[in-house]
N, C-alpha and C positions, 0 to 999 in steps of 0.2 A: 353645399360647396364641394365635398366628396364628390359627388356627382358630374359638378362641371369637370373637375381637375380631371375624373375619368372621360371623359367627353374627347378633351383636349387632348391629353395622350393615346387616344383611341385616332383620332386626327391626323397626330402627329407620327404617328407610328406608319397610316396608312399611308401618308402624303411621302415618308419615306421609302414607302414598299414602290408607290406609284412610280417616284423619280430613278428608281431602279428598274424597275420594267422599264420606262423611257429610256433610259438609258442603254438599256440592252438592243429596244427599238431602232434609238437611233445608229448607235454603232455598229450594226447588223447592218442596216439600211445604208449608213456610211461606207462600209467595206463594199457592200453589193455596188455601190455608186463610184465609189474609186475603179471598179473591176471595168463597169459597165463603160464607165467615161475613158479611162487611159488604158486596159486591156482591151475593150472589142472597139471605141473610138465609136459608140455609139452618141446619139446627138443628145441633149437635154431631157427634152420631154420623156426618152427610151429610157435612158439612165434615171431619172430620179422615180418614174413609172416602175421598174424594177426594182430598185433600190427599196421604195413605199412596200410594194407587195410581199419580200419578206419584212420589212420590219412592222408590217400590221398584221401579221400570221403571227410576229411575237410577240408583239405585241398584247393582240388579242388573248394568247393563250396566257398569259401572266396577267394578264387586265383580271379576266375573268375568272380563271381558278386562284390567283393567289391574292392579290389586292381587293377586290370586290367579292369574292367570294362568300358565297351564302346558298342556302339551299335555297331559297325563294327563287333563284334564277331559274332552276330545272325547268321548275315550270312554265319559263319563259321563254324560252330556247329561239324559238323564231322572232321573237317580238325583243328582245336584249341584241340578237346578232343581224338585225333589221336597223335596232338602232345605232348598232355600232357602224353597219355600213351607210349609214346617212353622216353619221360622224365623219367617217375616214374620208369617202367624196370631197364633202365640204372642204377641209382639211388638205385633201389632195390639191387642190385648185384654188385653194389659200396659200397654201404654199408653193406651188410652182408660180404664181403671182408676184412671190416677194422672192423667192431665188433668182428668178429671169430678171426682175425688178435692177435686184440689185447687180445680176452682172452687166445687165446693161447701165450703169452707170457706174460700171468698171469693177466690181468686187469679186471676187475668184466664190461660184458655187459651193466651195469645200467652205467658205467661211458665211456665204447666206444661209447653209444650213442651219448654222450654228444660231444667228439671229433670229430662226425660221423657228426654229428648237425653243427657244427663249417664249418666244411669242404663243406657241402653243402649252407651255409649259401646265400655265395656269385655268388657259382657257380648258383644255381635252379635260383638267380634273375636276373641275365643276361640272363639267358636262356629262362624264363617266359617274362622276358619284352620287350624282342627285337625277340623272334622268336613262344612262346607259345599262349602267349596273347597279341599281335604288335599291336599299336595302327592303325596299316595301312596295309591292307595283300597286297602283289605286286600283279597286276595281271599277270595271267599267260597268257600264248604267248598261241592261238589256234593252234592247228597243221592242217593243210588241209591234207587229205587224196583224191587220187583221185581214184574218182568213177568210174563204170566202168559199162557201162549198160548193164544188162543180154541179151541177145538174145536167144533164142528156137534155138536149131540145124536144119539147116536148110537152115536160111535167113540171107543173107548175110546184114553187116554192110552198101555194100553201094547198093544205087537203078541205075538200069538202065536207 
């Protein structure tokens, strides 16, 4: 019983770290979006595209060193920030789906984020905690390949 309660605090604790980087994500990503949309009067796609980029650079860096954080990732460095960028994609194009969504049927961008936000809340932390940044990577199965030793034309495989 020890055991689970630690579990659950250990969870709880992390779920809290995670909605704090989100939140730093989003409000980075928000200000960049306020700047991009009513300082440079850039269109949609430019603004929430900039806006994303830094909030996934802050994303990421608080993902990975403070919230998930573990040595097992070192060793995964390409294969963790591989799947992060399979993540963010998805994500980028989920969500500009439901921001455009919703302002064409009239809701101001500044508040689909908000919806946009919600919707990814739950989803990005399952997806960070059990597959982005695992506390454990499986290892993978080696495949054998068989070799085949060159021979020069010629000389046969086998000696008399």
């Amino acid at each position: 019983m020890a055991k689970n309660k630690k579990t659950h605090r250990k969870l709880f604790i992390q779920f809290a770290q995670y909605s704090i980087s989100g939140g730093a994500y989003f409000w980075s990503g928000y200000l960049v979006f306020f700047v991009a949309d009513k300082g440079f009067h850039w269109n949609l796609w430019w603004a929430k595209l900039s806006s994303n980029v830094v909030g996934w650079t802050v994303n990421y860096t608080l993902q990975r060193y403070w919230v998930f954080a573990n040595q097992n990732l070192g060793k995964h460095k390409t294969q963790v920030t591989g799947r992060y960028a399979v993540v963010t994609l998805v994500d980028f194009v989920l969500d500009y789906i439901i921001v455009a969504s919703l302002k064409h049927y009239g809701l101001t961008p500044y508040l689909g984020q908000f919806a946009s936000a919600g919707f990814f809340t739950f989803w990005n932390f399952l997806l960070y905690k059990y597959w982005v940044f695992p506390e454990k990577f499986v290892a993978r199965k080696k495949t054998h390949t068989l070799r085949i030793a060159h021979r020069p034309h010629g000389h046969s495989a086998y000696r008399k």
